[in-house]
C-alpha angles and dihedrals in degrees: 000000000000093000093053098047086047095042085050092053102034076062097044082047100054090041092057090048087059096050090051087052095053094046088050084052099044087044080057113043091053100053104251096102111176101322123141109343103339097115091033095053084039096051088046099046093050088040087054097044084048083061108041090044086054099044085049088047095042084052097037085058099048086053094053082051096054101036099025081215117104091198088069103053089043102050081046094051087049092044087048086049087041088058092056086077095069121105100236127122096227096052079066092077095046105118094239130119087344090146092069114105102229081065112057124028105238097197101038085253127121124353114338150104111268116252093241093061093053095054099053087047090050089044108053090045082051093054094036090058088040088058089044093053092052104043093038109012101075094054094057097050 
């Protein structure tokens, strides 16, 4: 059980490296550099996406625990996404896809949730699973 939950972030983890690459590059490559807020809105955003990715993988994984069908835990992960679409004000707080931009408001300007409120949110899904995954994953494997 450990190896897969290390293997799975290793890999979130890489895949987020190269997003920060290729925003280094693309900063670049424009002209803006690292001027103003350009690293620090980077450095959020991928932080962000590290921890949404994680929070879908850790519950992808307790769904395939629980249900022993991928399929499963992935058409629930796309219907939760899918939810993301619906004008409510509650479906605002969901934890997925909380990283995208048109979600959160990165620089406390315009609608949004403030990124400080995502990331508690990320971030206590991310813990609750974590604490699932130690006290019931292991048994299921």
């Amino acid at each position: 059980m450990r190896a897969i939950l290390i293997s799975g972030m290793l890999f979130l983890l890489l895949y987020c490296m190269i997003w920060f690459i290729g925003g280094t590059a693309g900063a670049y490559l424009l002209g803006y550099g690292f001027r103003g807020k350009t690293f620090p809105g980077l450095v959020t955003m991928i932080a962000l996406k590290f921890l949404d990715l994680s929070v879908q993988y850790m519950l992808m994984l307790v769904i395939y625990l629980c249900t022993k069908q991928v399929t499963v835990g992935f058409l629930l992960l796309t219907v939760a996404n899918a939810l993301c679409t619906v004008p409510l004000n509650c479906v605002s707080y969901l934890p997925f896809g909380l990283s995208s931009a048109a979600r959160i408001s990165p620089y406390q300007e315009g609608a949004g949730m403030p990124v400080f409120t995502a990331a508690a949110i990320l971030s206590l899904f991310f813990i609750v699973l974590s604490l699932w995954h130690m006290k019931f994953g292991y048994r299921k494997i």
